[in-house]
Predicted model as a PDB file, atoms N, CA, C, CB and O in Angstrom, pLDDT in the B-factor column:
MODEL        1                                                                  
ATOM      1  N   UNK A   1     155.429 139.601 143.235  1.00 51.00           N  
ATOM      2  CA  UNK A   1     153.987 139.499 143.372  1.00 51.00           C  
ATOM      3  C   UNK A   1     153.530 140.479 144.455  1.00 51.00           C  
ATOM      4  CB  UNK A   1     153.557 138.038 143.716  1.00 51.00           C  
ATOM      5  O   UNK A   1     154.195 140.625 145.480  1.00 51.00           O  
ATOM      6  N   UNK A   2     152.669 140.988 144.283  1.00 67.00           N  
ATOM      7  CA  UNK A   2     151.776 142.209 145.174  1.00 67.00           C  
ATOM      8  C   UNK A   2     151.273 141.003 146.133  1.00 67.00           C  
ATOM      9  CB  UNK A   2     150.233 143.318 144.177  1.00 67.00           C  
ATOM     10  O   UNK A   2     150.778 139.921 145.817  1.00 67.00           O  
ATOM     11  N   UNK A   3     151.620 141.658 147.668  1.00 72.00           N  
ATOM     12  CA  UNK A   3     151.448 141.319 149.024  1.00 72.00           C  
ATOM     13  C   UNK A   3     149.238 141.249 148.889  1.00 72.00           C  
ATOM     14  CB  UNK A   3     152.464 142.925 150.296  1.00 72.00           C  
ATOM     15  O   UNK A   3     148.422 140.497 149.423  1.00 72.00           O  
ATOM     16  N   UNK A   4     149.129 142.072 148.218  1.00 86.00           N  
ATOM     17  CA  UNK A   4     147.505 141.835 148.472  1.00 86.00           C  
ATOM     18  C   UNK A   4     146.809 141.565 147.661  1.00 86.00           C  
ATOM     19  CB  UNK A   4     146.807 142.717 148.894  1.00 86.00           C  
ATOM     20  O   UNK A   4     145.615 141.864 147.660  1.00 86.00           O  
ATOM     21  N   UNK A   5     147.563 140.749 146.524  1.00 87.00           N  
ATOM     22  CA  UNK A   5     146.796 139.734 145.238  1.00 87.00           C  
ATOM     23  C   UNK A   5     147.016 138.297 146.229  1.00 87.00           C  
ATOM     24  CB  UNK A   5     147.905 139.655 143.199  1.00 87.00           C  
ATOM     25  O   UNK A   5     148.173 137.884 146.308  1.00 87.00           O  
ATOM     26  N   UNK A   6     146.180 137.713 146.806  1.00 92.00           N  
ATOM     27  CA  UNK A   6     145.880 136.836 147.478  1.00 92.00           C  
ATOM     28  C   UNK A   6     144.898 135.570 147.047  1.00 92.00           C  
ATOM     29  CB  UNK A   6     145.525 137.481 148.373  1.00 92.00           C  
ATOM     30  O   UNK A   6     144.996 134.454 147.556  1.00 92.00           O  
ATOM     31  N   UNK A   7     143.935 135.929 146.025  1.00 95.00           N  
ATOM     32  CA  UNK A   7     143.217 134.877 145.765  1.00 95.00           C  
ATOM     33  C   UNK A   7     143.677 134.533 144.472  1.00 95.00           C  
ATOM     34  CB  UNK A   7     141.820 135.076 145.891  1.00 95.00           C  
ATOM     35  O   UNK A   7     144.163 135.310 143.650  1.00 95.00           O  
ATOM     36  N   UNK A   8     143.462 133.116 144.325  1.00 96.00           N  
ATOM     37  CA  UNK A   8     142.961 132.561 143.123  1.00 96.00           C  
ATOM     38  C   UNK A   8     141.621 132.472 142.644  1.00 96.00           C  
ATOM     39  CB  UNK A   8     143.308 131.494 143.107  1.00 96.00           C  
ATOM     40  O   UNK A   8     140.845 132.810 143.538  1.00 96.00           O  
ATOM     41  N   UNK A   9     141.022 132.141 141.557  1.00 97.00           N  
ATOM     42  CA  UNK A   9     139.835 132.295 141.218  1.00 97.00           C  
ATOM     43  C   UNK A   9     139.973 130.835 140.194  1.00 97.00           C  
ATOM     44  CB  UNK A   9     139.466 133.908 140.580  1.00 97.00           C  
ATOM     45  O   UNK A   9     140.353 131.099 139.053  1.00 97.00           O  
ATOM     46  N   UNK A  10     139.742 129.531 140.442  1.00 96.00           N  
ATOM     47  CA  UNK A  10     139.584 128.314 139.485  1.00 96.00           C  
ATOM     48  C   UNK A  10     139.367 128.904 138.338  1.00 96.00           C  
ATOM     49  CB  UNK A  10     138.470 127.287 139.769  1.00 96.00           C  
ATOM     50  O   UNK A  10     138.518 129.787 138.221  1.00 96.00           O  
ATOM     51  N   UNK A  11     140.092 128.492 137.382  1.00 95.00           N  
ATOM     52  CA  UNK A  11     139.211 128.783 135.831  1.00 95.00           C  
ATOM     53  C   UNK A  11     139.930 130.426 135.459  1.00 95.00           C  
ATOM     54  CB  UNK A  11     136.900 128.902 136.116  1.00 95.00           C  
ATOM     55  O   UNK A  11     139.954 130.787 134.282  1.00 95.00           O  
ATOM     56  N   UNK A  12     140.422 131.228 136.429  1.00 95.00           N  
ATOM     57  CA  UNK A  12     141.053 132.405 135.742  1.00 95.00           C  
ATOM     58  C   UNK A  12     142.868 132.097 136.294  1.00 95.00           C  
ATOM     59  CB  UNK A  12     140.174 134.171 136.413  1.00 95.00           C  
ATOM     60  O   UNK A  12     143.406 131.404 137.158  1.00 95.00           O  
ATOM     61  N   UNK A  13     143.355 133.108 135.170  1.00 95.00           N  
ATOM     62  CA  UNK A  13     144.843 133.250 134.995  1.00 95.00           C  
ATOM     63  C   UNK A  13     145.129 134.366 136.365  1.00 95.00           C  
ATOM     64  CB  UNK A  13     145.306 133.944 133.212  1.00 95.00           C  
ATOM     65  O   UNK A  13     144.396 135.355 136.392  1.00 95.00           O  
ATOM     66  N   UNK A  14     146.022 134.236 137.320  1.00 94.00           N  
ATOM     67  CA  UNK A  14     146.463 135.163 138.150  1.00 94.00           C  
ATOM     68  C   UNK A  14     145.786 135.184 139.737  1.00 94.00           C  
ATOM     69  CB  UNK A  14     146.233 136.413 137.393  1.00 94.00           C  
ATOM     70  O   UNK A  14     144.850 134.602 140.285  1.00 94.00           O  
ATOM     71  N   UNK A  15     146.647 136.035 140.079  1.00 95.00           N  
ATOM     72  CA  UNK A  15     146.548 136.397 141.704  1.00 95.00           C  
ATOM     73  C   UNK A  15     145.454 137.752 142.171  1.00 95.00           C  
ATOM     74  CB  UNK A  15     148.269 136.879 142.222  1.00 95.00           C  
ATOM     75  O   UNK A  15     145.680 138.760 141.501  1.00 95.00           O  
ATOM     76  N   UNK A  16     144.593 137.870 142.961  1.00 96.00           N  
ATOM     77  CA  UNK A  16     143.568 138.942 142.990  1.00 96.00           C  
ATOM     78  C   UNK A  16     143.134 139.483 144.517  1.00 96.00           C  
ATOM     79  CB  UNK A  16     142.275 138.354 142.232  1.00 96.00           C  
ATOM     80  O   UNK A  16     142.793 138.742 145.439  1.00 96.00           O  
ATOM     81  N   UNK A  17     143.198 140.511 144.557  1.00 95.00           N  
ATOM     82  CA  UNK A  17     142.966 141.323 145.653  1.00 95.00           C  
ATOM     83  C   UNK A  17     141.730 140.918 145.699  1.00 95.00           C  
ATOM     84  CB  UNK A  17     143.220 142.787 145.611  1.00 95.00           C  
ATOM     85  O   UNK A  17     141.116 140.374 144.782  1.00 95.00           O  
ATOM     86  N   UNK A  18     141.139 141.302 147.314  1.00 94.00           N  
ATOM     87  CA  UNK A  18     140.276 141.791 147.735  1.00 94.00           C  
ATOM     88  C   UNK A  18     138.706 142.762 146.719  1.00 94.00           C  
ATOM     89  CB  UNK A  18     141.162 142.440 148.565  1.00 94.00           C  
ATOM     90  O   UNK A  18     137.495 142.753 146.498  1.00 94.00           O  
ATOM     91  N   UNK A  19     139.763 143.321 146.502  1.00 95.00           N  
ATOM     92  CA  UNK A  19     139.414 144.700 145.399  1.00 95.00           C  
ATOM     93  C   UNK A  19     138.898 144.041 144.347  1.00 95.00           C  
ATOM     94  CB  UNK A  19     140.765 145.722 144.793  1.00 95.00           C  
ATOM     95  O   UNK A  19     137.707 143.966 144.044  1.00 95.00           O  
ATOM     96  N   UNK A  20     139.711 143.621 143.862  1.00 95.00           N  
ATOM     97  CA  UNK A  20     140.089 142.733 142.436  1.00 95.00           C  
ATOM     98  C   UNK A  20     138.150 141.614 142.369  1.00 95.00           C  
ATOM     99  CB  UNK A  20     142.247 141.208 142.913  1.00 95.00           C  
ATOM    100  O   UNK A  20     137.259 141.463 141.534  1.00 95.00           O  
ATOM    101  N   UNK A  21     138.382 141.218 143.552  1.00 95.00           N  
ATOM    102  CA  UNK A  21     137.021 140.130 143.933  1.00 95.00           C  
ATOM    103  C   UNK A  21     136.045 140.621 144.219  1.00 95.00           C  
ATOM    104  CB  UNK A  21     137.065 139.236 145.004  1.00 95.00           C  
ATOM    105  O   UNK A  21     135.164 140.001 143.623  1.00 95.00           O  
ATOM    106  N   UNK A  22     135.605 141.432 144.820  1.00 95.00           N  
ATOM    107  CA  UNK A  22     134.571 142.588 144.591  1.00 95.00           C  
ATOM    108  C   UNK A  22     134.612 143.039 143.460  1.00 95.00           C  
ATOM    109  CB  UNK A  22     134.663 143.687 145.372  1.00 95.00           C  
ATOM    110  O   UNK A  22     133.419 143.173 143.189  1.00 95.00           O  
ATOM    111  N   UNK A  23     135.094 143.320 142.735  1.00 95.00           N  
ATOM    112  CA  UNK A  23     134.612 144.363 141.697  1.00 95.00           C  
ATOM    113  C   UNK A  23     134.030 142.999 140.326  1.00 95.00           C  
ATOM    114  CB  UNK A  23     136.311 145.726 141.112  1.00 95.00           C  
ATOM    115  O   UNK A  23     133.051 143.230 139.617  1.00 95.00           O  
ATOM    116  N   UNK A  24     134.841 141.683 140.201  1.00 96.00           N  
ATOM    117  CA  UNK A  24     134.381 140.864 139.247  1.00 96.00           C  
ATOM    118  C   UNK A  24     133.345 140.451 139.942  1.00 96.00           C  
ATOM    119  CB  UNK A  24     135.241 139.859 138.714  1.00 96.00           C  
ATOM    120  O   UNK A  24     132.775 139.631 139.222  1.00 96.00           O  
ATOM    121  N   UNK A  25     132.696 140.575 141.084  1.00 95.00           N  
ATOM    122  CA  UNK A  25     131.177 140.134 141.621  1.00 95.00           C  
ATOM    123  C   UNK A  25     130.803 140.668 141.478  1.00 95.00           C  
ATOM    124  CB  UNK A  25     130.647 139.839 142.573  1.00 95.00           C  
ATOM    125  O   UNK A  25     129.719 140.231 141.091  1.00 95.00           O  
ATOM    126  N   UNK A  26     130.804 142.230 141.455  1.00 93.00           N  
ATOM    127  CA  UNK A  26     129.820 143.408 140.814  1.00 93.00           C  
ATOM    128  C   UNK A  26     129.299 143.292 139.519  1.00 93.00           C  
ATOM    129  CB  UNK A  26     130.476 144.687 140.725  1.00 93.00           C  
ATOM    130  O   UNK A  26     128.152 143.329 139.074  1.00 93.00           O  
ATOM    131  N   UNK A  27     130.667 143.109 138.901  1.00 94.00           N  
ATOM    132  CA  UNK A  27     130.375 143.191 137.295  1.00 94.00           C  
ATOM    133  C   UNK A  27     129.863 141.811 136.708  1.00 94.00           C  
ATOM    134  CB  UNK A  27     131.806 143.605 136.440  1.00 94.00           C  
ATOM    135  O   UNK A  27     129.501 141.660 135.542  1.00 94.00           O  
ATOM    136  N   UNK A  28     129.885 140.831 137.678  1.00 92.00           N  
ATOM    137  CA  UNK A  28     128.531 139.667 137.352  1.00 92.00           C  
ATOM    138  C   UNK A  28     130.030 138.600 136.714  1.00 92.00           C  
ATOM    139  CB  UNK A  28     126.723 140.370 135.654  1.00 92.00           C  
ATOM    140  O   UNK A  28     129.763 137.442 136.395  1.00 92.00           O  
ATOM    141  N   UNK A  29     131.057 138.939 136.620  1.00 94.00           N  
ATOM    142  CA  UNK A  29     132.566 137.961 135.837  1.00 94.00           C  
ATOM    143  C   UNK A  29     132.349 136.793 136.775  1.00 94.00           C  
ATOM    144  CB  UNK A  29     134.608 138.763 136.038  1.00 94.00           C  
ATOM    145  O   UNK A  29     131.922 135.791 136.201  1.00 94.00           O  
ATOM    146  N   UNK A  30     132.520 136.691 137.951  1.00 94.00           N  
ATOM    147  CA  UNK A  30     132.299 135.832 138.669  1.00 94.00           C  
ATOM    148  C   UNK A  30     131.105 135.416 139.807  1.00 94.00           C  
ATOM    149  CB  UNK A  30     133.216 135.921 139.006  1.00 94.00           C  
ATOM    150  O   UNK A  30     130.863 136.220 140.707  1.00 94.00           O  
ATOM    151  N   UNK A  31     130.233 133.887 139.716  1.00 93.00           N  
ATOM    152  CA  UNK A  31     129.029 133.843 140.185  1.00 93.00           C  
ATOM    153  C   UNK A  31     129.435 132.951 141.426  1.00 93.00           C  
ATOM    154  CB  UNK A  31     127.915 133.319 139.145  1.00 93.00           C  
ATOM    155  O   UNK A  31     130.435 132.235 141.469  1.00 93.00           O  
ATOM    156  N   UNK A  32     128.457 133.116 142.471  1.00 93.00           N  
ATOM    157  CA  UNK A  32     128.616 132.374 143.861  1.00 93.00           C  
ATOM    158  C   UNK A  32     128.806 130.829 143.404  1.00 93.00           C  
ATOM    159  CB  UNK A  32     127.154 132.592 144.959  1.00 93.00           C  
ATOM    160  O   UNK A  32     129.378 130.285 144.349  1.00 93.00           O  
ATOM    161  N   UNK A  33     128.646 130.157 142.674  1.00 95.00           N  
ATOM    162  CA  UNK A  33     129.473 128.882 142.345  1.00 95.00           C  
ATOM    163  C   UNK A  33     130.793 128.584 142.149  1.00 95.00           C  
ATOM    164  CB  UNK A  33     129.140 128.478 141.426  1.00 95.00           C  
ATOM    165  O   UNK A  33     131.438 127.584 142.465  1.00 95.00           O  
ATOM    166  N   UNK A  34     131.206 129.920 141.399  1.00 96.00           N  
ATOM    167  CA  UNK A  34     132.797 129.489 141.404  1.00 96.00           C  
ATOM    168  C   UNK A  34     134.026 129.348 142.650  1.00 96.00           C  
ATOM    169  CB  UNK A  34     133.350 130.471 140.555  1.00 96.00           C  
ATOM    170  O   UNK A  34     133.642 129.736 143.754  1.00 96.00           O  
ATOM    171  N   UNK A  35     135.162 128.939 142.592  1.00 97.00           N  
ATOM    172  CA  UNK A  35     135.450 128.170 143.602  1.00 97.00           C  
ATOM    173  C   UNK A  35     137.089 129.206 143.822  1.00 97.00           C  
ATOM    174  CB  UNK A  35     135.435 126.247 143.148  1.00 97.00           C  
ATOM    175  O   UNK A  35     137.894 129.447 142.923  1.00 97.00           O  
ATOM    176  N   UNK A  36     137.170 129.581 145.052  1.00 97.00           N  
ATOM    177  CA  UNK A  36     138.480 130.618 145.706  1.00 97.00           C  
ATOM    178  C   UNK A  36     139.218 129.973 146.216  1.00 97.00           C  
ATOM    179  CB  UNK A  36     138.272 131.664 146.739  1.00 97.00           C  
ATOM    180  O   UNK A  36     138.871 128.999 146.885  1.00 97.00           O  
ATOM    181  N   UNK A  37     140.371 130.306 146.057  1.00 96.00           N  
ATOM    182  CA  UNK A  37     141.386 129.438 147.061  1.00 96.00           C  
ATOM    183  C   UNK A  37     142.797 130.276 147.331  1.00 96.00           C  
ATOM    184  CB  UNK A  37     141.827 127.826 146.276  1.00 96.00           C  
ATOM    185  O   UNK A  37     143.580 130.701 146.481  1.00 96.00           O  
ATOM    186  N   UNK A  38     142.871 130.374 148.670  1.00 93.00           N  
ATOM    187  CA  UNK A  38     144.282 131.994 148.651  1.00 93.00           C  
ATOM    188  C   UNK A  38     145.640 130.439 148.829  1.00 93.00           C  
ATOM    189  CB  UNK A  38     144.197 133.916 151.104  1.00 93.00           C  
ATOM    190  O   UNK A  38     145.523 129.273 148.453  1.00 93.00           O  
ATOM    191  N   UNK A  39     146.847 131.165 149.569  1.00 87.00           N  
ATOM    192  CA  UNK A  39     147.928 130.147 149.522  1.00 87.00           C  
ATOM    193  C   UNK A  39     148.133 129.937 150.899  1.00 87.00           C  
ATOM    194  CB  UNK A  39     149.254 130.555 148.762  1.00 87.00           C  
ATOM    195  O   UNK A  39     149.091 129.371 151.426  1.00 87.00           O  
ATOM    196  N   UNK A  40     147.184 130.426 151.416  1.00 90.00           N  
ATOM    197  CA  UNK A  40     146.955 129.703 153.242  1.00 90.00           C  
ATOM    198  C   UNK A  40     146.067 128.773 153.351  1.00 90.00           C  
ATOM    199  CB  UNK A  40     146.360 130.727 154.469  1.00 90.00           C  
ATOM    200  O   UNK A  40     145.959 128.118 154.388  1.00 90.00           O  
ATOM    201  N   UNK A  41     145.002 128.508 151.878  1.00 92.00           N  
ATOM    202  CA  UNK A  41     144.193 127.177 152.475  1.00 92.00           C  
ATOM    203  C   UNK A  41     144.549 125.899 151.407  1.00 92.00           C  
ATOM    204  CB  UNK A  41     142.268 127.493 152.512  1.00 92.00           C  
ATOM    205  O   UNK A  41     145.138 125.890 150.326  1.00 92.00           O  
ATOM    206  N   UNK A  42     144.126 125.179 151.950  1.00 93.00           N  
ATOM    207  CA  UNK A  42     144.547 123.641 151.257  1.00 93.00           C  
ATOM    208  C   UNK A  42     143.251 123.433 150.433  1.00 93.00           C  
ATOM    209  CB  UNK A  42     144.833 122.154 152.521  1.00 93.00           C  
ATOM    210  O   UNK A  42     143.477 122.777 149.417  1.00 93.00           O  
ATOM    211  N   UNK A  43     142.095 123.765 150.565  1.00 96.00           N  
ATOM    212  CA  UNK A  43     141.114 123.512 149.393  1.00 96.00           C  
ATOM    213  C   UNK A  43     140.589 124.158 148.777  1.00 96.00           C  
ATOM    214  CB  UNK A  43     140.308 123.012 149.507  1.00 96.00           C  
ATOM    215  O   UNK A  43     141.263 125.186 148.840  1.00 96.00           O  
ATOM    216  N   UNK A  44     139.666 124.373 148.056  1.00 97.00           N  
ATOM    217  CA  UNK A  44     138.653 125.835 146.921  1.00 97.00           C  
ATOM    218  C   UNK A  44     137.766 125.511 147.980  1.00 97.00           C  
ATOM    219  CB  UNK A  44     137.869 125.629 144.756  1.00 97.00           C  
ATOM    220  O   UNK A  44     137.441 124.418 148.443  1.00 97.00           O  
ATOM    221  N   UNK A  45     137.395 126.814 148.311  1.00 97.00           N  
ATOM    222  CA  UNK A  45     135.729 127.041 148.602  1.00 97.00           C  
ATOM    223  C   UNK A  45     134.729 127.524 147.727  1.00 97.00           C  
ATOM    224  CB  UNK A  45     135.520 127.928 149.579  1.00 97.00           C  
ATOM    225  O   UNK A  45     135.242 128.328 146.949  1.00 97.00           O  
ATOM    226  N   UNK A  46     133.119 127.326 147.457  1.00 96.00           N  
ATOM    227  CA  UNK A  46     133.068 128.250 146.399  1.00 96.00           C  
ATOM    228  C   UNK A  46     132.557 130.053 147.224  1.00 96.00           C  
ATOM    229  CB  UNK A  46     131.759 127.461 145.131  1.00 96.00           C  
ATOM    230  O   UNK A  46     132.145 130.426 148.323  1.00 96.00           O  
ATOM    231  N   UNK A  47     132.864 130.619 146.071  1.00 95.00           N  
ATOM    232  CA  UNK A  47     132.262 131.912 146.411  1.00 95.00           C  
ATOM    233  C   UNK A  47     131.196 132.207 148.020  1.00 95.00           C  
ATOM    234  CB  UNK A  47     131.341 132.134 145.035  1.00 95.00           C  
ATOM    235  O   UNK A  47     131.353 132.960 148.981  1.00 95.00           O  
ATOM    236  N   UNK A  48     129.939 131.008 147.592  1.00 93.00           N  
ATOM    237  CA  UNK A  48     128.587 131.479 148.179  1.00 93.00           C  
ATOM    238  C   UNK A  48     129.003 131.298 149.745  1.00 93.00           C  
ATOM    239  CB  UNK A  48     127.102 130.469 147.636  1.00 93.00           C  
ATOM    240  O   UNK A  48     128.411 131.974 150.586  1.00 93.00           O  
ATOM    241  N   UNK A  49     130.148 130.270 150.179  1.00 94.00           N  
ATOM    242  CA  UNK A  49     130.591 129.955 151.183  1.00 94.00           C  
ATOM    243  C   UNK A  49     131.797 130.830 151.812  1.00 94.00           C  
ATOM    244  CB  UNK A  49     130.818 128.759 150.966  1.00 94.00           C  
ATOM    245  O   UNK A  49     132.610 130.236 152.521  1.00 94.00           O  
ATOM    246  N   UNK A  50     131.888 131.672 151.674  1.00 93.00           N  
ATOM    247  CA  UNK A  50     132.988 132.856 151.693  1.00 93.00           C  
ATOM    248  C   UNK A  50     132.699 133.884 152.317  1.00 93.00           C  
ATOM    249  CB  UNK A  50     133.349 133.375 150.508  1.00 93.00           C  
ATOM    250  O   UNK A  50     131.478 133.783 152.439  1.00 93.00           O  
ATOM    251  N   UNK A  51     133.082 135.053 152.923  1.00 91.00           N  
ATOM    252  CA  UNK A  51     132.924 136.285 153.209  1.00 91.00           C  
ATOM    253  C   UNK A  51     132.261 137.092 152.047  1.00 91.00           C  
ATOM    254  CB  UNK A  51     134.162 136.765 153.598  1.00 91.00           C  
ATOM    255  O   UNK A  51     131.368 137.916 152.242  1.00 91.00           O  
ATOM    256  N   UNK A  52     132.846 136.740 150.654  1.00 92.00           N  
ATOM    257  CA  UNK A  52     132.341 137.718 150.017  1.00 92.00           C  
ATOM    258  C   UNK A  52     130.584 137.176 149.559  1.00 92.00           C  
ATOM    259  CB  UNK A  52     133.465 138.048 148.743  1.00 92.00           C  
ATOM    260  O   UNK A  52     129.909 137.878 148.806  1.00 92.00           O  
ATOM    261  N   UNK A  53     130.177 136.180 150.005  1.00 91.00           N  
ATOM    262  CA  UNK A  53     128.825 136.318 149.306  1.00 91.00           C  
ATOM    263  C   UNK A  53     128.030 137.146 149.889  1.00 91.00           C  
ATOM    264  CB  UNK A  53     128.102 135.167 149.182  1.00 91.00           C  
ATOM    265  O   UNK A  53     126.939 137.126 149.318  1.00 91.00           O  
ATOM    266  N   UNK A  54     128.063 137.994 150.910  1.00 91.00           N  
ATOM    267  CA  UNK A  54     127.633 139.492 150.800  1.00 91.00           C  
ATOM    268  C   UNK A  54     127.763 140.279 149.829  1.00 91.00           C  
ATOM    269  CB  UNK A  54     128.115 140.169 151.574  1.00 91.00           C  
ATOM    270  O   UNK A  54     127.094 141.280 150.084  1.00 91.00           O  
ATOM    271  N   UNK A  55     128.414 140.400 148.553  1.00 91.00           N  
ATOM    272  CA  UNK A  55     128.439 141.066 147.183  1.00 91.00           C  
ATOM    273  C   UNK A  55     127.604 140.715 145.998  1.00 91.00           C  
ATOM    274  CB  UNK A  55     129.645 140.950 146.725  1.00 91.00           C  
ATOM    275  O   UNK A  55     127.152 141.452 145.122  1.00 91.00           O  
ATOM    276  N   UNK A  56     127.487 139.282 146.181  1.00 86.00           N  
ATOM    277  CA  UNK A  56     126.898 139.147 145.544  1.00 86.00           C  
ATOM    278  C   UNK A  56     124.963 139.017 145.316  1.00 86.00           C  
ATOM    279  CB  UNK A  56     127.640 138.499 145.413  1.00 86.00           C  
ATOM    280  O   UNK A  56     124.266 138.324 146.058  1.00 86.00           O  
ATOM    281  N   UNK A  57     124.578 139.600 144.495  1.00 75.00           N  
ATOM    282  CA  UNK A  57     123.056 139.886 144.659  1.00 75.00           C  
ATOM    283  C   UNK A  57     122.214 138.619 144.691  1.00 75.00           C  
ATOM    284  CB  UNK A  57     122.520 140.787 143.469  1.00 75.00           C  
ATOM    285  O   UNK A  57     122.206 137.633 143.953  1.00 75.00           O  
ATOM    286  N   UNK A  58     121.350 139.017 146.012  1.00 62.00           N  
ATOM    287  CA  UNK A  58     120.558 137.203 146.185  1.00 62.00           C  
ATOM    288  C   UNK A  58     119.160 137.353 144.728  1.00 62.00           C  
ATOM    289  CB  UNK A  58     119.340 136.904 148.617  1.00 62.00           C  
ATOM    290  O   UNK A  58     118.494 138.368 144.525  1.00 62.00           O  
ATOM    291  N   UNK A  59     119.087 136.406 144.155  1.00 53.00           N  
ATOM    292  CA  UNK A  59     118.254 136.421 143.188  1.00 53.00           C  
ATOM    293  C   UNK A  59     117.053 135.882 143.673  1.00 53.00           C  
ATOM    294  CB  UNK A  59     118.730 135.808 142.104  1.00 53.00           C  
ATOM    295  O   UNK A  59     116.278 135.520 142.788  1.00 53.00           O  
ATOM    296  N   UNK A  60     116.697 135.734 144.789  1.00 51.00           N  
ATOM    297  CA  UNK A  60     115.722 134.616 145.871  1.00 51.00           C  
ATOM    298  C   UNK A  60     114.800 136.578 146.198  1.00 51.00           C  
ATOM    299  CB  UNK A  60     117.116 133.317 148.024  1.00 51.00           C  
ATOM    300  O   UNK A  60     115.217 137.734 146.133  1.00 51.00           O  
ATOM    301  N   UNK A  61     113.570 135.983 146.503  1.00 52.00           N  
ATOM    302  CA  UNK A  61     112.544 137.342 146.536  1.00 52.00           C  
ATOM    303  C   UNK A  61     112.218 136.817 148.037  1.00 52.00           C  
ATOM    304  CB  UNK A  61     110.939 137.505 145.171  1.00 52.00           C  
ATOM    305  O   UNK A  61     111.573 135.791 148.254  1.00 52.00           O  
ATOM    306  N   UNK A  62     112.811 137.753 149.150  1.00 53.00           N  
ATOM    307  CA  UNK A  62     112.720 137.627 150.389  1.00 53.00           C  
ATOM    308  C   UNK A  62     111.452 138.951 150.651  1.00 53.00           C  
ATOM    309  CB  UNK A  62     114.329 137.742 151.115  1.00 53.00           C  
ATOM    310  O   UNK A  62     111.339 140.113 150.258  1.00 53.00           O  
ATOM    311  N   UNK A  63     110.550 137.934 151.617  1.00 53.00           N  
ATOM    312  CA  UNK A  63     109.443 138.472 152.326  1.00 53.00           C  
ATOM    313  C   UNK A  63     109.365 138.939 154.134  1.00 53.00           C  
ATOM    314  CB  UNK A  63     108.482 137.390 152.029  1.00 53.00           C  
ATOM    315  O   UNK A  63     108.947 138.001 154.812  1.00 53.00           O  
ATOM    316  N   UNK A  64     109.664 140.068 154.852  1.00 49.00           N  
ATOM    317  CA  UNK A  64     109.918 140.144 155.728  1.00 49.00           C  
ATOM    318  C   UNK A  64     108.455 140.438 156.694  1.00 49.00           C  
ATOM    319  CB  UNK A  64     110.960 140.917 155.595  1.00 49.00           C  
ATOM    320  O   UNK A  64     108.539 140.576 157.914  1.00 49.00           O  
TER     321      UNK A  64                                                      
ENDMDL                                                                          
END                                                                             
């Protein structure tokens, strides 16, 4: 197994980089609900609660 396929993704087959998780948030495969879990933590988090929900696009119309 590749040292930097690290996540799981609930609901998909296999191990996923960094890389790997960015790019299925780009391409919309995976939404801030679904739930991550690497083999250092004991529970799923989902996505929106993660580092990466910076990738994913806020659909909320912010007024500054």
């Amino acid at each position: 197994m590749n040292k930097n396929k690290i996540w799981k993704i609930k609901g998909f087959e296999g191990m996923f980089s960094d890389e790997d998780l960015i790019a299925l948030i780009k391409e919309g495969q995976i939404r801030s609900d679904f739930l991550l879990k690497s083999k250092d933590m004991k529970k799923w988090i989902a996505l929106k609660e993660s580092i990466y929900q910076y990738y994913v696009e806020d659909e909320r119309d912010e007024t500054l």
